[in-house]
C-alpha positions in Angstrom: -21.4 19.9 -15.0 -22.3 16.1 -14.1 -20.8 14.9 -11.0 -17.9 12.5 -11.6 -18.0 9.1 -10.4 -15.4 8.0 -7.7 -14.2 4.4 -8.2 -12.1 2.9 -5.8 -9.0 1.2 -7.0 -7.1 -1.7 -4.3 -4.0 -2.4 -5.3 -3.6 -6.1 -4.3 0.4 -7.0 -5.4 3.0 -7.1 -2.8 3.9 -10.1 -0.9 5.6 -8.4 2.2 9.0 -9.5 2.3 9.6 -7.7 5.8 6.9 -9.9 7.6 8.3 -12.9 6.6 7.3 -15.9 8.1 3.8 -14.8 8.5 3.6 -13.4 5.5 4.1 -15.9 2.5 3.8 -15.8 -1.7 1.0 -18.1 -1.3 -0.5 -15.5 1.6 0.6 -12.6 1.5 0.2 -10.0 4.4 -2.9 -8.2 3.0 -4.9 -11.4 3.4 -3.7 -12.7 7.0 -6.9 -12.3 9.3 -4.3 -11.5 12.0 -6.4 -7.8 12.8 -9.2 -8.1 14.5 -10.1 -11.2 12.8 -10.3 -9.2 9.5 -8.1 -9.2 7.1 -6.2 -5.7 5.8 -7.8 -6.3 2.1 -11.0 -6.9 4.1 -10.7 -3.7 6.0 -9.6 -1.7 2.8 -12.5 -2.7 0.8 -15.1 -2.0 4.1 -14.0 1.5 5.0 -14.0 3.3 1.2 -17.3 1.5 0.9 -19.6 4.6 1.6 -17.0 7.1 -0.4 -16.8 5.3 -3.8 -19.4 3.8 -6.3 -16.9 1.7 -8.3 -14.6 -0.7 -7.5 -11.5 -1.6 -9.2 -9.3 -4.6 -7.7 -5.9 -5.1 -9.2 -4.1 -8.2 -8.7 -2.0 -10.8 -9.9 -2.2 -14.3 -11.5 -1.2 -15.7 -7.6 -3.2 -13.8 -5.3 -6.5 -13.6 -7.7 -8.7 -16.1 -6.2 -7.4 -14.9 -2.7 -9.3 -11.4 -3.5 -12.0 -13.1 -4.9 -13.0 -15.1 -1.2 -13.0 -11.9 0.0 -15.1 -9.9 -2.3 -17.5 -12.7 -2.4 -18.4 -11.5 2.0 -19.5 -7.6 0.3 -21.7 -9.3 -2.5 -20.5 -5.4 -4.6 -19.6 -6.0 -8.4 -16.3 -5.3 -8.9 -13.6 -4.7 -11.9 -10.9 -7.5 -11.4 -7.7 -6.9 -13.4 -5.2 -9.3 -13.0 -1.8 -9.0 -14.0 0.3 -11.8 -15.5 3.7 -10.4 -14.0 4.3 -7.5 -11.4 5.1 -4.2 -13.0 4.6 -1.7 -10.7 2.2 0.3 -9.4 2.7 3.3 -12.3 1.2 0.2 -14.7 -0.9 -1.1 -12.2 -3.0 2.6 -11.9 -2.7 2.7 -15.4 -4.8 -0.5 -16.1 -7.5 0.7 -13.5 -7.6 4.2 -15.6 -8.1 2.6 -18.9 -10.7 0.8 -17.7 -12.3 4.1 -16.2 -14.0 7.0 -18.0 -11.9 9.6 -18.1 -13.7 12.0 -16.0 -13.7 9.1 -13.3 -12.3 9.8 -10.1 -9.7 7.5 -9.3 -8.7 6.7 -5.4 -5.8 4.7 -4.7 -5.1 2.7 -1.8 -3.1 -0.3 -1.1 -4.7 -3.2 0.5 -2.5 -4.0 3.5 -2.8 -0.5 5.4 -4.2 0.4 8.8 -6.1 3.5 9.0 -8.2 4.7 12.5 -10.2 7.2 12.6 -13.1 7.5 10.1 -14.2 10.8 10.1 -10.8 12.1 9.8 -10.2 9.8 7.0 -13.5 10.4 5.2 -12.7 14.5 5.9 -9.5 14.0 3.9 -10.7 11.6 1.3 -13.8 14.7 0.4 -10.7 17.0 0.2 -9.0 15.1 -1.6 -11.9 14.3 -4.1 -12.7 18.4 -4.8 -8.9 18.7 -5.8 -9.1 15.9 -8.2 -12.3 17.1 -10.0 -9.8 20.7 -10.4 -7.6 18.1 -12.6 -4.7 18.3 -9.6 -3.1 14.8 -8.9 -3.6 14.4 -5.3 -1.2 13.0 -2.7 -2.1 11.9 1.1 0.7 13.2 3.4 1.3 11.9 7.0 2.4 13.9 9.7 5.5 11.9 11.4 5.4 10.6 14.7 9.2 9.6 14.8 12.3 9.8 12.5 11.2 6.6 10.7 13.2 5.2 7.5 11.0 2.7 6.1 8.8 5.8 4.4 9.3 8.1 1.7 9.1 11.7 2.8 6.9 14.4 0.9 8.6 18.5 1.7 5.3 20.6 1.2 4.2 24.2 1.8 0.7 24.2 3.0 -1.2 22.3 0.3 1.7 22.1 -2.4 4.1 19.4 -2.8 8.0 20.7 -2.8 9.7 18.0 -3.4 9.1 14.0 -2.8 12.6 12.3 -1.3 13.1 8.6 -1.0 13.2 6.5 2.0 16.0 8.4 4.3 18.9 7.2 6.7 18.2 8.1 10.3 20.5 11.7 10.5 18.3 13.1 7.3 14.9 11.8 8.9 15.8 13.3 12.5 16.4 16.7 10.0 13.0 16.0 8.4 11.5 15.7 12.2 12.6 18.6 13.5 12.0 20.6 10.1 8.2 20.5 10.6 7.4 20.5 6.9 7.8 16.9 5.6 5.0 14.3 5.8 5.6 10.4 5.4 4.2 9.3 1.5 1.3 7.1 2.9 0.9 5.4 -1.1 -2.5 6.7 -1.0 -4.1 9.0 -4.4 -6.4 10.7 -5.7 -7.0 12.2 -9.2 -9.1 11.4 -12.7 -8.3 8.9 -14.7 -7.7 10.8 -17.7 -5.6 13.4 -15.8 -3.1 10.7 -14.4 -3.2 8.7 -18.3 -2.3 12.3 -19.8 0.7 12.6 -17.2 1.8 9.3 -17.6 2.3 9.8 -21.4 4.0 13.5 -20.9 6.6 11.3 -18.2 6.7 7.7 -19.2 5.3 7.2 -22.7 7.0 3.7 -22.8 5.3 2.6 -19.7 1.8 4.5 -21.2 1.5 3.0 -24.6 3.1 -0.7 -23.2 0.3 -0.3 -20.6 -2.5 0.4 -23.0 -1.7 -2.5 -25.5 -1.8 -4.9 -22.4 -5.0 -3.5 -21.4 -6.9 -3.5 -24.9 -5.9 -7.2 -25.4 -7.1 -8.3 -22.0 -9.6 -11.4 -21.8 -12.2 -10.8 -19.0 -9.6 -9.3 -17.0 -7.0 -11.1 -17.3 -3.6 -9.6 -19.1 -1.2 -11.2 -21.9 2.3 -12.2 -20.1 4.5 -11.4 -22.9 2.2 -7.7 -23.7 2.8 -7.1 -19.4 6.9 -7.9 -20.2 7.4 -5.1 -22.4 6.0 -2.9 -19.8 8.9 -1.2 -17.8 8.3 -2.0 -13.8 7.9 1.9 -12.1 6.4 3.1 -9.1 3.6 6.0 -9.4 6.0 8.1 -7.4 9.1 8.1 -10.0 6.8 7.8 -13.1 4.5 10.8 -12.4 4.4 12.2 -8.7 8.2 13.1 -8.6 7.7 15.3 -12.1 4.6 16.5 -12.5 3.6 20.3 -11.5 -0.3 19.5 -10.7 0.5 17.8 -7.1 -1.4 18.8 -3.9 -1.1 17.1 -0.5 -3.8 16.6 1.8 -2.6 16.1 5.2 -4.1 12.8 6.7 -5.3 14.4 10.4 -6.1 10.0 10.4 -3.9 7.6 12.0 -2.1 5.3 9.2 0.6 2.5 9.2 1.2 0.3 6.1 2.1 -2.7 8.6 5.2 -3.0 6.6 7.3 -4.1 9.2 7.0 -6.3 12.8 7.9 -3.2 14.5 4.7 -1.3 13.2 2.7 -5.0 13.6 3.8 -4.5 17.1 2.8 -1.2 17.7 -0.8 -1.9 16.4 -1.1 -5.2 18.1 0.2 -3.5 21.6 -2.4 -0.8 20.9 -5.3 -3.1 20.6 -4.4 -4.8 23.4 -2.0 -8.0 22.5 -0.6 -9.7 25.5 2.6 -8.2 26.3 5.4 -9.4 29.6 6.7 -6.7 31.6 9.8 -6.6 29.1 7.4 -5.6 26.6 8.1 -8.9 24.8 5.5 -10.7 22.6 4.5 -13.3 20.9 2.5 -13.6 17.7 1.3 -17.0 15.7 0.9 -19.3 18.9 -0.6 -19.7 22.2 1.8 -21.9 23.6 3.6 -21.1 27.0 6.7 -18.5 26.3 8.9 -17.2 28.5 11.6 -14.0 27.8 14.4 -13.6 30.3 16.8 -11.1 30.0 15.8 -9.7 26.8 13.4 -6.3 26.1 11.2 -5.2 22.8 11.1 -8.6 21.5 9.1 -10.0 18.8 8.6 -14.1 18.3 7.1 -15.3 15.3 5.7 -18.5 15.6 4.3 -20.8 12.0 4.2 -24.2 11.5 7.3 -24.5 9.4 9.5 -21.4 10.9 10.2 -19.4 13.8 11.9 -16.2 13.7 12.9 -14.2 17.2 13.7 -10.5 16.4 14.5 -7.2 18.7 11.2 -4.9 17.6 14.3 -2.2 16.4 16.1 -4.2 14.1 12.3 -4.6 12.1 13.6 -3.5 8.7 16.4 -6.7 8.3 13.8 -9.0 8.1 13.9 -8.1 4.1 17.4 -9.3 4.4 16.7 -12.6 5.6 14.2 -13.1 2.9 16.6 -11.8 0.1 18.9 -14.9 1.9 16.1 -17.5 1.7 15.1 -16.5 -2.0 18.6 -16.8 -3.0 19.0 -20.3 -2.4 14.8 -21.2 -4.0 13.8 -21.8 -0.4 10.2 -23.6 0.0 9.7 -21.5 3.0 8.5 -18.5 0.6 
């Protein structure tokens, strides 16, 4: 049996409404060099280097050329699809498996995670990988750390996925804690192409055969806005994790965050040794002098057109803010 080829597929979209002001339309989070003088994309791309010989970038019409700047530093050719309007990620995988062999061994990963520990990682990824080549669509699971609602859960029995549940309220995800059996969805996958295509058509044959006639009518990449329209917009978890029977988990023994808020921005900048007042008070985006007084666990965001001062709990209402600004066209976007 020839050895299937793994490609390596970054999902690019996302603009990260919950880091707002650092993160912008015209930059979004996955490009800010703001880790280690890296950016995440940049980090993505580096550490499933060595584990894939393909690579699959999919974007959109606004962040294209962003990914490109950044691809140009691994001198690796590279698959660019880029997407005339946001669909999803069910569509988004789909693109990157129609332009795959079937047999191909697809691995999914967004480009604005943080993930330590590379043998761990690279231990899961190789279990991962022999799942996917026994046609099982493969989810990475991650073992909580703290009732956390920002994540979808996955309920498992060693290797099998029970059930997936959507981002819980803080009672069910101290229940999830204490249960021992749920992991956080870390957005990460593993399976062939074909096997995911032959799903997607069983579950969603509207978003499949919209999907397809987008991707054969592509022009060196790039997709048809009016084709991409007709697509309906669903995640990969509702279109084919949630309902198919061929899902195993591979718990992720690697630490992960998907930096999706200022509270896990903090966390990681803390951990790598960001200044920090005995308050545990800190400041990102400037160097100028700041003092906190009477106040603990607080965040300032400092950019040239906004500043934004936030206690490191109340992370997830960030969104909220940036629901307010793009409801009156705000420039600051």
């Amino acid at each position: 049996m020839a050895i299937s080829t793994v490609t390596h597929v970054v999902l690019t979209g996302g603009i990260g409404s919950r880091l707002w002001p650092l993160s912008r339309k015209t930059l979004p989070k996955q490009y800010l060099e703001l880790f280690d003088g890296e950016s995440l994309f940049e980090k993505t791309v580096a550490r499933n280097e060595n584990v894939s010989s393909n690579m699959i970038v999919v974007g959109n019409i606004e962040n294209y050329k962003m990914s490109n700047t950044i691809m140009e530093k691994f001198n690796k050719p590279f698959t660019h699809i880029v997407e005339a309007v946001p669909r999803n990620t069910a569509a988004a995988i789909a693109f990157a498996a129609f332009a795959s062999n079937p047999e191909d061994i697809l691995l999914i990963t967004p480009s604005d995670h943080i993930i330590d520990g590379e043998d761990s990682y690279n231990d899961a990824l190789q279990k991962a990988i022999v799942l996917a080549s026994q046609n099982y669509l493969v989810t990475f699971g991650i073992k909580p750390t703290k009732p956390e609602t920002g994540y979808g859960y996955i309920e498992f029995e060693n290797e099998d996925v029970i059930a997936f549940h959507e981002k819980p309220n803080l009672e069910t995800a101290k229940i999830y804690l204490e249960n021992g059996n749920y992991f956080w969805n870390s957005g990460l996958f593993c399976f062939k192409a074909g096997t995911f295509l032959a799903e997607l058509e069983k579950q969603e044959p509207e978003v499949y055969w919209n999907s397809k006639t987008a991707w054969e009518a592509n022009i060196d990449g790039f997709l048809d806005y009016e084709l991409s329209l007709k697509i309906p917009s669903i995640s990969i978890d509702y279109a084919v994790m949630e309902r198919s029977d061929d899902i195993k988990v591979v718990p992720a023994q690697f630490e992960w965050s998907d930096l999706g808020s200022f509270e896990s921005v903090y966390d990681y900048l803390v951990h790598k040794g960001h200044p920090i007042d005995a308050n545990r008070n800190i400041v990102i985006g400037t160097s100028m002098h700041t003092t906190f007084i009477g106040v603990k666990n607080c965040i300032l965001i400092y950019t040239i057109d906004a500043l934004m001062v936030l206690q490191k709990e109340n992370s997830q209402e960030v969104k909220q803010v940036y629901q307010q600004l793009e409801s009156i066209a705000s420039p600051l976007l």
